[in-house]
Residue, then its C-alpha position, 0 to 999 in steps of 0.5 A: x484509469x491513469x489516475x487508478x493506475x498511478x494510485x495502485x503504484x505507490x499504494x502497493x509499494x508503500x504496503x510491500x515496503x511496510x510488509x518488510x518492515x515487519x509491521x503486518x497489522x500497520x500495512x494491512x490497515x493502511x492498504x485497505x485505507x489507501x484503497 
């Protein structure tokens, strides 16, 4: 459970910063591969 917790962290972060970089498709693609 840590390991998901530490996981969803820096995935979520990495897609909310990509989502201000404006790059939609990019973000969704990563996020559904980072999960």
């Amino acid at each position: 459970m840590v390991i998901l917790t530490k996981k969803v962290k820096p995935f979520s972060v990495t897609c909310f910063n990509q989502d201000i970089l404006n790059i939609r498709k990019a973000i969704t693609v990563e996020c559904l591969r980072n999960v």
